[in-house]
C-alpha positions as semicolon CSV with decimal commas, in nm:
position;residue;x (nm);y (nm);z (nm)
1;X;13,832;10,004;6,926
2;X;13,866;9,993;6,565
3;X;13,646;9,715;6,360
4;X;13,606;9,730;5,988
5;X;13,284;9,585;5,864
6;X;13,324;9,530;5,471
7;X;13,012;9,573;5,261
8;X;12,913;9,276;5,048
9;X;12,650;9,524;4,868
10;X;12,996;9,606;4,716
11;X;13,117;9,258;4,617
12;X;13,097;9,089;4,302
13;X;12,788;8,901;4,321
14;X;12,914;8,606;4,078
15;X;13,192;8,539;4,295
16;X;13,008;8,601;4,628
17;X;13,172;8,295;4,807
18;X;13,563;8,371;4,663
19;X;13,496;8,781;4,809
20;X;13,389;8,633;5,124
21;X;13,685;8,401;5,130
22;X;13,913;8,711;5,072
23;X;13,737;8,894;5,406
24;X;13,775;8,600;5,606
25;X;14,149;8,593;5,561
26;X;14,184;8,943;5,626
27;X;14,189;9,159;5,905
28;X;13,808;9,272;5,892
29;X;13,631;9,200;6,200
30;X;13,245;9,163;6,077
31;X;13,089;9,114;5,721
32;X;12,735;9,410;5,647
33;X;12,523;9,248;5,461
34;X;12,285;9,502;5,354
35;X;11,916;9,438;5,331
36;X;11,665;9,632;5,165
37;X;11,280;9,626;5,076
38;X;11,234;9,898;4,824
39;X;11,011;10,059;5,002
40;X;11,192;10,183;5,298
41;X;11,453;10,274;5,041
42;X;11,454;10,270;4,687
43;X;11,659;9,957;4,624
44;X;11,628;9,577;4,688
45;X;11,882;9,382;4,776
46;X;11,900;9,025;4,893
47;X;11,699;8,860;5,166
48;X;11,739;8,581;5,395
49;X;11,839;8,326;5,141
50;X;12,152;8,521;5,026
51;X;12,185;8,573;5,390
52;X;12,179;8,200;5,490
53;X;12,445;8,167;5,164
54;X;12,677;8,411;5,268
55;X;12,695;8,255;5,679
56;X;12,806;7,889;5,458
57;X;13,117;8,067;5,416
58;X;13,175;8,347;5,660
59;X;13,407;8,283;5,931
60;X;13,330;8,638;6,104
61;X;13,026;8,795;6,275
62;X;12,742;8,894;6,014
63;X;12,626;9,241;6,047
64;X;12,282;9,261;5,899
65;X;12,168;9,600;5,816
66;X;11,756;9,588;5,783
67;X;11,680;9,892;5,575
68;X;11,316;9,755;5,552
69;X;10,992;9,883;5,732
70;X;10,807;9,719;6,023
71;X;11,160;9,511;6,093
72;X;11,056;9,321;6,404
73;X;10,853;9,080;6,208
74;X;11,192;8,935;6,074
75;X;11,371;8,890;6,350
76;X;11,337;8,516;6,412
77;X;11,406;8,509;6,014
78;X;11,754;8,667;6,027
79;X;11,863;8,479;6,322
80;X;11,814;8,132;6,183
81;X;11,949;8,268;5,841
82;X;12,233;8,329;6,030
83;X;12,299;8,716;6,179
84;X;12,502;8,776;6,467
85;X;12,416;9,160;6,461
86;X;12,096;9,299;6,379
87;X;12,015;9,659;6,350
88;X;11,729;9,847;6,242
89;X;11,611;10,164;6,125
90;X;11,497;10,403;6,399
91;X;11,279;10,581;6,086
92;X;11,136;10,224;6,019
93;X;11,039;10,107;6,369
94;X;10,734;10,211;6,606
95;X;10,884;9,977;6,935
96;X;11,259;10,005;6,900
97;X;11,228;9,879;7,277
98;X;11,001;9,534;7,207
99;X;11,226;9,449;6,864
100;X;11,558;9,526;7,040
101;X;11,431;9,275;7,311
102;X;11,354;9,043;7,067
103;X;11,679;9,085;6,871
104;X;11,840;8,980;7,219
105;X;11,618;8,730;7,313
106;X;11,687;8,539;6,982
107;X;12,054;8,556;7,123
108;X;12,176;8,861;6,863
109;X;12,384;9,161;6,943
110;X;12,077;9,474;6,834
111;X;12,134;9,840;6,795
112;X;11,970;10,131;6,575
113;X;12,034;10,307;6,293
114;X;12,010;10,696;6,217
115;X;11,959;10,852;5,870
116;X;12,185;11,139;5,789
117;X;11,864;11,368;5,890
118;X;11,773;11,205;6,207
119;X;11,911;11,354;6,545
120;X;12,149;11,188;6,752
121;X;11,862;11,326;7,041
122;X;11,635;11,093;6,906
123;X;11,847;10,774;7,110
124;X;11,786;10,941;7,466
125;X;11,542;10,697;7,571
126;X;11,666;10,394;7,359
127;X;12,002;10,348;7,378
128;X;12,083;10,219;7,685
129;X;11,893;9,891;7,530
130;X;12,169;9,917;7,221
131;X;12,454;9,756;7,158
132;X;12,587;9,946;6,868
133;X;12,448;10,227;6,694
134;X;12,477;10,285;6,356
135;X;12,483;10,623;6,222
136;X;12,408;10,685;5,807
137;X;12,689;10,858;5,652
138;X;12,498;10,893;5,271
139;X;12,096;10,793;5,259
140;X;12,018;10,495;5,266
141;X;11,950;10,232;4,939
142;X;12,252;10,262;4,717
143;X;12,643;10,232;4,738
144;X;12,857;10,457;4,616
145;X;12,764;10,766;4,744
146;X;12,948;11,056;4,889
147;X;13,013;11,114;5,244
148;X;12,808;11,361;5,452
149;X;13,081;11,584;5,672
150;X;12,792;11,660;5,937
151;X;12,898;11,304;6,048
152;X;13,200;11,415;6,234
153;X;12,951;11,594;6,418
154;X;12,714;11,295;6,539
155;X;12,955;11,078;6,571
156;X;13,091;11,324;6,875
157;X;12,719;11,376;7,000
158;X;12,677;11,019;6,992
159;X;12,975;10,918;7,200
160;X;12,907;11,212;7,459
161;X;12,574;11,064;7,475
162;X;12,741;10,747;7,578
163;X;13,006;10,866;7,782
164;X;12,707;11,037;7,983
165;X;12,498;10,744;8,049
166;X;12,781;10,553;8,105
167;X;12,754;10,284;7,830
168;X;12,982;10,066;7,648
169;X;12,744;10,118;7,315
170;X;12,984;10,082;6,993
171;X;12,920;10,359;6,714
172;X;12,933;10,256;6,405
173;X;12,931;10,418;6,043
174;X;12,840;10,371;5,718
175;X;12,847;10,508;5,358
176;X;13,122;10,659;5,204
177;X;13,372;10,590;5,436
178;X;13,758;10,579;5,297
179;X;14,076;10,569;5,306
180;X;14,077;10,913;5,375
181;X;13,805;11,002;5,638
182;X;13,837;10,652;5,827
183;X;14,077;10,790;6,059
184;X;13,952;11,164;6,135
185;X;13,613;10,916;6,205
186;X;13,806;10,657;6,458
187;X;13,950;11,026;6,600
188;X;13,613;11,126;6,628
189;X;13,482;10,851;6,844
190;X;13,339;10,583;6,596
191;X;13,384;10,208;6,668
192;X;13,311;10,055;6,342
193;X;13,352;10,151;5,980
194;X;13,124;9,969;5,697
195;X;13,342;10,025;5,379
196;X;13,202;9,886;5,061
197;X;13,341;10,072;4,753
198;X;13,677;10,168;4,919
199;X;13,760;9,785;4,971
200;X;13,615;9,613;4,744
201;X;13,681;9,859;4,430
202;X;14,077;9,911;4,552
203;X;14,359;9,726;4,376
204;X;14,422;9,548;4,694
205;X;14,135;9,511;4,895
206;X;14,382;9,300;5,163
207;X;14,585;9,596;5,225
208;X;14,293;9,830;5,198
209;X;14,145;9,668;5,535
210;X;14,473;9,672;5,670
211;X;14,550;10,032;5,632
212;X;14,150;10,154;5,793
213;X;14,259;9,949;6,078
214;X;14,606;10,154;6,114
């Protein structure tokens, strides 16, 4: 499987609704909306409001990315503001178990995310209630950065991990993913790649899309 999940951290915030236009007639499968809390990470981004905005004019799957601490109280709050996918921080959560039940109960695909320094060893008893996993290619709180090579790595830990419990878990990526890397990471075993700068910083962010996905 190859999805490509654009990051609107990425897009031009004054023309939110003509960037998510673009996306929606291209060949991107899901739109990351990154949220952040600036404590978790350094940086604040938007909340449910921009959320709620953004699903107006999406015609694909939101992908909201909570980088914010104690994430289960927001579940109801991202659902009605309109997330299809909902994954938190495995660095930011005490009961991955009771919020991933919640995230499903509230009818949302749920998964975890990893930090470049967390250990893929860390899912063992977690992922089996995961629909996707998302593993941190940069830290956390800013676009832009550069791509940590030790991803290759997880990314091949991760999918043994699922091949061994048998489970049809997507792995997905994100931070600093590009034109050039996207396909040693597909080779690798990842499902989904969140591009932000790559897409929406190329001449042709269209064809951009369309090449990951080649």
């Amino acid at each position: 499987m190859k999805l490509i999940s654009p990051s609107l951290l990425s897009a031009d915030f004054g023309n939110l609704q003509r960037d998510i236009e673009m996306l929606n007639a291209s060949e991107c499968d899901w739109l990351h909306v990154d949220v952040m809390d600036g404590i978790f990470v350094p940086n604040i981004s938007f909340g449910q409001p921009i959320v709620k905005h953004i699903k107006k004019y999406a015609k694909k799957p939101l992908d909201v990315h909570l980088m914010i601490m104690d994430p289960g109280r927001y579940v109801e709050d991202f659902k009605n503001a309109g997330a299809d996918i909902l994954t938190i921080h495995y660095e930011a959560c005490h009961h991955h178990d009771r919020v991933l039940h919640a995230i499903h109960d509230a009818g949302m695909k749920g998964g975890v995310v990893l930090n470049p320094s967390s250990p893929v060893s860390l899912l063992e008893d977690i992922i089996q209630e995961c629909d996707l996993v998302l593993l941190m290619s940069v830290n956390p709180g800013f676009g832009g950065q550069k791509f940590i090579e030790n991803t290759y790595a997880k990314v091949r830990q991760l999918r043994a991990l699922c091949d061994r419990k048998h489970l049809e878990c997507l792995i997905e990526v994100d931070g600093g993913v590009n034109l050039q890397n996207a396909s040693l990471l597909f080779e690798a075993g990842a499902d989904v790649l969140v591009a932000g700068n790559a897409v929406f910083k190329s001449d042709d962010p269209t064809a951009t899309i369309h090449q990951m996905k080649q």
